[in-house]
C-alpha positions as CSV (number, residue, x, y, z in Angstrom):
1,X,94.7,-29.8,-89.5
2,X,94.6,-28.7,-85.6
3,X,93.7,-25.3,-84.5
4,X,96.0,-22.5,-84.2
5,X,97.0,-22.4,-80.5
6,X,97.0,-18.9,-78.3
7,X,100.0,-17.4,-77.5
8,X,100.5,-18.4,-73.8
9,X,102.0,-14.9,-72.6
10,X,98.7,-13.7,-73.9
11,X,97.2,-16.3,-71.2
12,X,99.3,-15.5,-68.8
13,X,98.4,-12.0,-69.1
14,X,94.9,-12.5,-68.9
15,X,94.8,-14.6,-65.7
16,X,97.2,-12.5,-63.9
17,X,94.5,-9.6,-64.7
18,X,92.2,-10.9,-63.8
19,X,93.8,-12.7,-60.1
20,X,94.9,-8.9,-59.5
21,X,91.2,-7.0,-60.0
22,X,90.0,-9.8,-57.8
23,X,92.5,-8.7,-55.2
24,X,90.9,-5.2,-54.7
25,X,87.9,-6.7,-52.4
26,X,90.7,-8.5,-50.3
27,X,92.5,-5.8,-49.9
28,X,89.4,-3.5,-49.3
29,X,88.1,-5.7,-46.5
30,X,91.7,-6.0,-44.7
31,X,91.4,-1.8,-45.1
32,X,87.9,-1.9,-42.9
33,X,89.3,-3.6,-40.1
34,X,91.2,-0.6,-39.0
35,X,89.1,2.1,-37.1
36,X,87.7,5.5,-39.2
37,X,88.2,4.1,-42.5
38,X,84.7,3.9,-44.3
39,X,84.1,4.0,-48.6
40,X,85.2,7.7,-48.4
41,X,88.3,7.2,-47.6
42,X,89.1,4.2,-49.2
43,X,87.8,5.1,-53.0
44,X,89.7,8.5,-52.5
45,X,92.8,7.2,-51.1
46,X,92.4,4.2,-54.4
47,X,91.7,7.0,-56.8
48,X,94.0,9.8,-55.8
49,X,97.0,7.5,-55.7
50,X,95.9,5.9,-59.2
51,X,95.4,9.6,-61.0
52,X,99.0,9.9,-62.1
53,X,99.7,6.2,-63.4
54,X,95.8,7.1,-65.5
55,X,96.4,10.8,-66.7
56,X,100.1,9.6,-68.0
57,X,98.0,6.2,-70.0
58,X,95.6,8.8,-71.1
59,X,99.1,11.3,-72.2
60,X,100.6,8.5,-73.8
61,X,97.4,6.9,-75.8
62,X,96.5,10.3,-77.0
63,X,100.4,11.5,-78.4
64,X,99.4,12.3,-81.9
65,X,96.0,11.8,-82.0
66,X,93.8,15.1,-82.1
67,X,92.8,17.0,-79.5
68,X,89.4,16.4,-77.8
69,X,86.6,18.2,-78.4
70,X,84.0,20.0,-76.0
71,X,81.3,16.7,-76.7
72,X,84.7,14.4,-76.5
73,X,84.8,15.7,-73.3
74,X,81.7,15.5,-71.6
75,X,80.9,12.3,-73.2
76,X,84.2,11.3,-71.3
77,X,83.1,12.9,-68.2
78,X,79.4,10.8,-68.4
79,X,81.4,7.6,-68.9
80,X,83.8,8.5,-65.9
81,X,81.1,8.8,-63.6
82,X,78.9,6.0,-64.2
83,X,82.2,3.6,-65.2
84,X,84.4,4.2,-62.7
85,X,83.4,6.9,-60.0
86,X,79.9,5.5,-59.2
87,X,80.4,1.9,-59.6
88,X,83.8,1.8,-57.5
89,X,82.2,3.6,-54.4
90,X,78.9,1.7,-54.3
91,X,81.5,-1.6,-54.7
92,X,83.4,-0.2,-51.9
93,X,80.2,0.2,-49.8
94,X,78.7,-3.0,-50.3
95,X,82.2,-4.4,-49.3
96,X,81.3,-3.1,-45.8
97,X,78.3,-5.4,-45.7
98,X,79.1,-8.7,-47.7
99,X,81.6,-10.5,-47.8
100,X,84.5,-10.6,-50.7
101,X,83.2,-13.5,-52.6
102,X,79.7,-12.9,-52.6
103,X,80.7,-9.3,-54.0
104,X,82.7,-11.2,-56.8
105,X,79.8,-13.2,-58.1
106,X,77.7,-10.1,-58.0
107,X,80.3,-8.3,-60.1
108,X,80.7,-11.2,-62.2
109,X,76.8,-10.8,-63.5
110,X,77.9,-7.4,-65.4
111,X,78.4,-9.1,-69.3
112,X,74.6,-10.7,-68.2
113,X,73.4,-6.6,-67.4
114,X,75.6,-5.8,-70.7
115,X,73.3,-7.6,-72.4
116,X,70.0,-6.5,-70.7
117,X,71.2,-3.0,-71.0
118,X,71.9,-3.7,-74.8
119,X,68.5,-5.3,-75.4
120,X,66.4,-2.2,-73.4
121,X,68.2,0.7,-74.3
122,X,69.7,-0.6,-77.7
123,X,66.9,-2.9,-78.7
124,X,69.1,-5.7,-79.4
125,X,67.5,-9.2,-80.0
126,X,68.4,-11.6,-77.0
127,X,68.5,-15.4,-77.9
128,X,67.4,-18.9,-75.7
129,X,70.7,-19.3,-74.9
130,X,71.2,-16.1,-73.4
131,X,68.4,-16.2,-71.9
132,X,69.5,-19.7,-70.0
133,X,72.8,-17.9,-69.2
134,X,71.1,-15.2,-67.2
135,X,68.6,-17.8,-65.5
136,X,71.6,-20.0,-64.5
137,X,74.1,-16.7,-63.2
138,X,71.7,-15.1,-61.4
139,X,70.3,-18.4,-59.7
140,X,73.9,-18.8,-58.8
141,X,74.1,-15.4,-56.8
142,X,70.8,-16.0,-55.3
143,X,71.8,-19.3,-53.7
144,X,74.9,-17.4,-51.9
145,X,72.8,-14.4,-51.7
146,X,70.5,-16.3,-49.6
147,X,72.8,-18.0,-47.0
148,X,74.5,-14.6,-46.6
149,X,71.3,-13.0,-45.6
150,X,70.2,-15.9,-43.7
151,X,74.1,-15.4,-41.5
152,X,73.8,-11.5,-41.6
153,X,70.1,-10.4,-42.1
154,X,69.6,-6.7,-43.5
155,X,73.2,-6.1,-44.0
156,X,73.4,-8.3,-46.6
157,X,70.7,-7.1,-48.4
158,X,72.2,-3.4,-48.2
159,X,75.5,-4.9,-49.1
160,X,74.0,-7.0,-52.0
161,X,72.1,-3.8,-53.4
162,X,74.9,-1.6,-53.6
163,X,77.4,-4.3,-55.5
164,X,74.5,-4.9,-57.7
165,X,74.3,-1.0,-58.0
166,X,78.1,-0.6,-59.0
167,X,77.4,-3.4,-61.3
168,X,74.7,-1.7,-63.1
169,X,76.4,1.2,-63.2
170,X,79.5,-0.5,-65.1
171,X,77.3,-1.8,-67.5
172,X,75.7,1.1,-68.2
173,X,79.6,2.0,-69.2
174,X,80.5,-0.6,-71.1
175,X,77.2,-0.5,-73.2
176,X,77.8,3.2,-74.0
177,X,81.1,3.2,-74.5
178,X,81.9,1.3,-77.2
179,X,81.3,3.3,-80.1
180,X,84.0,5.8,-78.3
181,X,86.7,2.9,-78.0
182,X,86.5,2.9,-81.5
183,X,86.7,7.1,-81.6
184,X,89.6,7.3,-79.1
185,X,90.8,3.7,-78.6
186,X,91.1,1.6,-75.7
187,X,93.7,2.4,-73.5
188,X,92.8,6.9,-74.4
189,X,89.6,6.3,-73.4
190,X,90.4,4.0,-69.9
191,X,93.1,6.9,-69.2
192,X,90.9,9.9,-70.0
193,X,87.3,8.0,-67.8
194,X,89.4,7.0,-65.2
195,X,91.3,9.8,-64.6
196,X,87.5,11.7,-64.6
197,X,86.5,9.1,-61.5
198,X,89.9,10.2,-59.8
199,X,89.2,13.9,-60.0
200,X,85.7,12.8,-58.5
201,X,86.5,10.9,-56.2
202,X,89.2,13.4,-54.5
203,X,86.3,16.1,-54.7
204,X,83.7,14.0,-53.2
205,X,86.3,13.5,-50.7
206,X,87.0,17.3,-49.6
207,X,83.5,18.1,-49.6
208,X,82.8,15.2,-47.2
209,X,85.6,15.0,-44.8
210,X,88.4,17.6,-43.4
211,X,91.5,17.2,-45.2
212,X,93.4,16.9,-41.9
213,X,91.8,13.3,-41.2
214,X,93.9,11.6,-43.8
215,X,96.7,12.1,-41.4
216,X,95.0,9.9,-38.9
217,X,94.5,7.0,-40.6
218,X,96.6,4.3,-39.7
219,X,100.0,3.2,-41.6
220,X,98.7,-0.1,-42.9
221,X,95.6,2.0,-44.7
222,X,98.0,3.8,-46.9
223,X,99.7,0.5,-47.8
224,X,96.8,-1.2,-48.9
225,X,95.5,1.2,-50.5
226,X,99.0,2.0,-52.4
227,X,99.2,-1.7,-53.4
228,X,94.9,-1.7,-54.8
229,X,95.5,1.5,-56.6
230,X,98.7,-0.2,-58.3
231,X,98.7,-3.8,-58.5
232,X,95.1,-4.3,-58.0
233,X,93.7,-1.2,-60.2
234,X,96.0,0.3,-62.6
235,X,98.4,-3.3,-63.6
236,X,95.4,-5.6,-64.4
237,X,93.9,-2.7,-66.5
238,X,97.3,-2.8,-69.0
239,X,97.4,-6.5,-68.2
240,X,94.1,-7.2,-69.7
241,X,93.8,-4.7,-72.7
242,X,96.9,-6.7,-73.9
243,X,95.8,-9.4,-73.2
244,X,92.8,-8.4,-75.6
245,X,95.2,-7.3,-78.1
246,X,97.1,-10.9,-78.1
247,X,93.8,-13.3,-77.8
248,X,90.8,-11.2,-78.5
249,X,87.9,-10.3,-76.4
250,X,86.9,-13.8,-75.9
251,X,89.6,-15.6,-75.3
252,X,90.2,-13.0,-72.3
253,X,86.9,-13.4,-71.0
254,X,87.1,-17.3,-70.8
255,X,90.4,-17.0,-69.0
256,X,88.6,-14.4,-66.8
257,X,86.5,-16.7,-65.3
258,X,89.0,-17.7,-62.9
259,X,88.4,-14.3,-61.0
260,X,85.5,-15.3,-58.5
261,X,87.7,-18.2,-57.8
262,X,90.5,-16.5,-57.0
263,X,88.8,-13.9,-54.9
264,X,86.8,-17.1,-52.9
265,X,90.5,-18.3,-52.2
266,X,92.3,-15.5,-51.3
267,X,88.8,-14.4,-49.4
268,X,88.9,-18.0,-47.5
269,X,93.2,-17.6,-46.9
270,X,92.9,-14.2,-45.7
271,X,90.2,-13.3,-44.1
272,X,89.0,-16.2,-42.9
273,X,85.9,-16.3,-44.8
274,X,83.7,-19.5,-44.5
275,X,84.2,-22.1,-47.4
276,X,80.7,-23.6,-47.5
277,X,78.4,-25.5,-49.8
278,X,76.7,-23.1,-51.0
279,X,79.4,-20.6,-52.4
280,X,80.5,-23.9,-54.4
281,X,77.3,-24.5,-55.8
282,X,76.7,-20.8,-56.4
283,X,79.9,-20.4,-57.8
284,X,79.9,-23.0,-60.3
285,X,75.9,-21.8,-61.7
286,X,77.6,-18.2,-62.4
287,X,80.6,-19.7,-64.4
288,X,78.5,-21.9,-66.0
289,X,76.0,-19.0,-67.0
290,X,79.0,-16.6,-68.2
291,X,80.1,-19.8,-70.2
292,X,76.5,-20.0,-71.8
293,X,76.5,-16.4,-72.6
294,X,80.4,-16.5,-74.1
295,X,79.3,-19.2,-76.3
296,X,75.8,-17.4,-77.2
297,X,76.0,-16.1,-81.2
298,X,76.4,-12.2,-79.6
299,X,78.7,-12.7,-76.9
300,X,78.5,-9.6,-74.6
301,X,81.6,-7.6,-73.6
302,X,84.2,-9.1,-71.5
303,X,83.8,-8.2,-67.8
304,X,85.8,-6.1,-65.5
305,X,86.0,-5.3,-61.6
306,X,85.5,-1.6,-61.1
C-alpha cells in the first residue's frame, strides 16, 4: 500500500512562505543603501505599515472567542516583545553588518535554540541525535561565520551577535508560547503578539527620532518597506499557518528548508553578494543539521524569520 501523498497546494503554500520571509533581508539591505535610513527607521516603517493587516488577523481570530483577560494580556505583551519587537530590530541591525545569507543561516539555527531553550528552562531530555544536529548546524554557521569575519573584521562579529540575539530572542517565543497557541490559537495569538511589536516599534520610534524625518527619507524606502511589511511579513505569516493546517508542522518545516537557499540566491542576484565555497559548504552542514533535528524523536518547532 503506498503512502498517502500531501496535498501539493499545501506545498506550494509552504515554499512560497517560506521564499517570501527570506525576502525581508533582501529587501532590508536594498533599504540601507539609501542615506539616513538605519534599524530605526526601517523596523518602524516594517511595523507601522504591518499594524492594520495584524490587528484585523487578531479581530478576525478572536470573533467569538472570549475576551482577554488582564494575564491574557500581558502574557501577550511579554511574547510581543521578545517574538517580534526584540528579535526584528536586533535582525534589522545585524543586517547592517552581515551580509543577507549569513543572517539566514543564523536565523535558520532557531528550532536548534528551541530545543536548548526547552532542555534549560523546561528540563526537557535532549537525545544523540539532536545533539549531532546542533554540532552539524552550528559548524555550518561558523565556517561562513569565519570567512565573513576574515572579509569584514569586527563588523561581522557585531553583525553576527545581534542575528544571533534576534534569534535567541525568537526562541525564547516560540518555547513560551506554545501552551497559549493552544489558549488562543494560532493565527489570535500571531495577530494579538504582533500587533504588540508594532505598537513598540512605532513608540521606540518617536522617542528616538523627530517625527518630521520620515518625510525625508527617500521614495524607494517607503516602497520597500511597503512591499517587506506585506509580501515579506504579513503574506508568508497566513501562508505558512496554512500551510501547517494542510501538512502539519513537519511537513512545513522540511519544505522550509529551502529558505537559506532562496535568500543565498536572491542575495547573489541582487545585491551582488559573493557566491563562494564556503557559503556552500556552510549551507549544506545547517540543512543537514535542521534535517537531523526534524528527524530526531522530539522534533522542535518549525522555524520562522522574525
Amino acid at each position: 500500500m503506498s503512502a498517502p501523498t500531501l496535498p501539493p497546494g499545501g506545498l506550494l503554500l509552504a515554499a512560497a512562505g517560506s521564499v517570501a520571509f527570506s525576502g525581508k533581508a533582501i529587501i532590508v539591505k536594498l533599504a540601507y543603501r539609501y542615506p539616513g535610513v538605519d534599524a530605526v527607521n526601517l523596523i518602524m516603517l516594517r511595523m507601522m505599515l504591518a499594524l492594520p493587516l495584524f490587528a484585523l488577523l487578531a479581530w478576525w481570530a478572536g470573533r467569538g472567542r472570549p475576551r482577554l483577560a488582564a494575564r491574557d494580556w500581558a502574557v501577550v505583551s511579554g511574547l510581543g516583545f521578545a517574538g517580534y519587537y526584540l528579535a526584528s530590530f536586533l535582525d534589522f541591525a545585524g543586517l547592517a553588518y552581515i551580509t543577507a545569507s549569513l543572517e539566514r543561516l543564523i536565523l535558520y539555527l532557531t528550532p536548534t535554540m528551541v530545543l536548548g531553550a526547552s532542555a534549560l528552562l523546561l528540563r526537557q531530555r535532549v537525545s544523540g541525535r539532536q545533539v549531532l544536529a546542533l554540532l552539524v548546524g552550528y559548524a555550518g554557521v561558523a565556517l561562513v561565520f569565519g570567512r565573513e569575519v576574515s572579509l569584514a573584521g569586527r563588523d561581522a562579529l557585531l553583525g553576527a551577535a545581534l542575528v544571533l540575539g534576534a534569534t535567541v530572542s525568537y526562541a525564547l517565543y516560540l518555547v513560551f508560547s506554545g501552551a497559549e497557541v493552544k489558549r488562543l490559537g494560532a493565527l489570535r495569538l500571531t495577530g494579538l503578539t504582533t500587533s504588540v511589536a508594532c505598537v513598540l516599534c512605532i513608540a521606540q520610534y518617536l522617542l528616538l527620532r523627530e517625527v518630521a524625518a520620515l518625510a525625508a527619507l527617500p521614495a524607494p524606502v517607503w516602497w520597500l518597506s511597503l512591499l517587506n511589511a506585506t509580501a515579506c511579513t504579513f503574506a508568508p505569516v497566513l501562508m505558512v499557518m496554512l500551510a501547517i493546517e494542510r501538512i502539519g508542522a513537519a511537513a512545513t518545516s522540511q519544505v522550509g528548508m529551502i529558505g537559506p537557499l532562496a535568500t543565498i540566491a536572491m542575495g547573489v542576484v541582487l545585491l551582488d553578494e559573493p557566491f563562494t565555497p564556503w557559503l556552500v559548504a556552510g549551507t549544506v552542514l545547517v540543512l543537514a543539521g535542521i534535517a537531523l533535528l526534524a528527524r530526531a524523536p522530539a522534533p522542535a518547532a518549525a522555524p520562522r524569520a522574525p
